[in-house]
Structures are given as structure tokens and as C-alpha cells.
N, C-alpha and C positions, 0 to 999 in steps of 0.2 A: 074555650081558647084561653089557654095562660097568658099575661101581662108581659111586658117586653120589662126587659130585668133594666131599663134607660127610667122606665115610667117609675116601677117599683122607688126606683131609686130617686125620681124625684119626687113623690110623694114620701116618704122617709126625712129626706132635704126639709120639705116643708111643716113638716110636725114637728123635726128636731127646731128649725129657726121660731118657730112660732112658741116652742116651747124654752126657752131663748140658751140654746145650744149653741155654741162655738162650732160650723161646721167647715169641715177642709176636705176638697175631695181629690184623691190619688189618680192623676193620669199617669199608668204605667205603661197601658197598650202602647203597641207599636212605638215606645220609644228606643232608638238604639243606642247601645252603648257602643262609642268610638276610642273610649279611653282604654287603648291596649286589650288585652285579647278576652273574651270571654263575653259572657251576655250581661244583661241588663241588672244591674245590681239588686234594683228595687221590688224585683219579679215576687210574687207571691204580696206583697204589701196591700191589704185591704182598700176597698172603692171609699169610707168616710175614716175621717180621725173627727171623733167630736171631743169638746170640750164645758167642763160645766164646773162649777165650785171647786177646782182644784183638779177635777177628776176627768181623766184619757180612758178613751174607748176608742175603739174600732169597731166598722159595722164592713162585712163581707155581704155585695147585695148578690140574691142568685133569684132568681123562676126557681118555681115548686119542681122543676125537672133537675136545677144546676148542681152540680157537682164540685167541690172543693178541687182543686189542682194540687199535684204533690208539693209544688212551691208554695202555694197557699197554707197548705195542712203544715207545713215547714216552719213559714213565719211565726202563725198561730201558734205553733209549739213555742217558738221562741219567745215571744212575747209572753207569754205567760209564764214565762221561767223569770222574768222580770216584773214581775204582778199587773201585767198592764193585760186586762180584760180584751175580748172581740166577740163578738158578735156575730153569726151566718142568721141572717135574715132574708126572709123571702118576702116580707110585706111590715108595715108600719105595727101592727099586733105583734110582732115577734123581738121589734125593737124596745117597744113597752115591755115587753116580759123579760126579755136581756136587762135592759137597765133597771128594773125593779130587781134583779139578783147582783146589782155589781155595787159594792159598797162603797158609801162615799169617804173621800180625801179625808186622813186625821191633820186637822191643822196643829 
């Protein structure tokens, strides 16, 4: 039985803060946008934004089953057209492997 992608993600929480990560996490669900016509602006915007010596990441949490959403795969695109890294992790090993590849801040 796979891990509930709520757990995953609090186990992630807890190695990034222990590991002394700056963490912020995105409530997007079910939020609605009332401001004039269209959907949710923030749609596709990753579950963490962490922060460490300078340096923004994004971590997208999913189950070994989840699948990126086209809003997702959107964001993702965008963000990295601005050098800011993300992350699709299914478990705390994959966030160690993303951020051993994301280079740090030049001051």
C-alpha cells in the first residue's frame, strides 16, 4: 500500500525544518478565485517553496502513482525559465537527490 501523498509531505516538512530549511507550504486546492472571471490564478504552483542560504526551490509532493497536472507541468516550465529550480518528489530520498543537483545562491 502506497503512502498518502499528506504523509509523504509531512515527512519531507520534517527533514527540510530539521535540516534548517525555510519551509512555506501552498494551499491552492479548493481555493476560489472571485476576482473577475476565470480560475484560480495560482493553479499549478507547487505543495513546498523552501528556502536555505540564499536559495528558492520548489518541491511538487505526489505518491509513486501521481501524475503532474498540465498546470503543474506549466508552472514548472515557467519557473525554470527564471532559474528557480522544483522538485517532483514522492518521498524524503528524492528531495535529498533534487537538492544535492540544485546549485547554491552566488552571493
Amino acid at each position: 500500500m502506497s503512502k498518502l501523498e499528506s504523509l509523504i509531505q509531512k515527512e519531507i516538512i520534517e527533514y527540510l525544518k530539521a535540516n534548517n530549511w525555510l519551509v512555506t507550504r501552498n494551499h491552492t486546492q479548493g481555493i476560489k478565485y472571485t476576482r473577475g472571471v476565470g480560475t484560480n490564478p495560482n493553479r499549478g504552483i507547487p505543495d513546498l517553496g523552501i528556502v536555505k542560504e540564499g536559495r528558492l526551490t520548489y518541491i511538487e509532493v505526489k505518491t509513486e502513482k501521481g501524475k503532474l497536472s498540465e498546470d503543474q507541468k506549466k508552472w514548472i516550465k515557467n519557473a525554470e525559465r527564471y532559474g528557480v529550480k522544483t522538485i517532483v518528489a514522492c518521498s524524503v530520498e528524492d528531495v535529498i537527490k533534487g537538492l544535492s543537483k540544485t546549485p547554491k545562491a552566488e552571493n
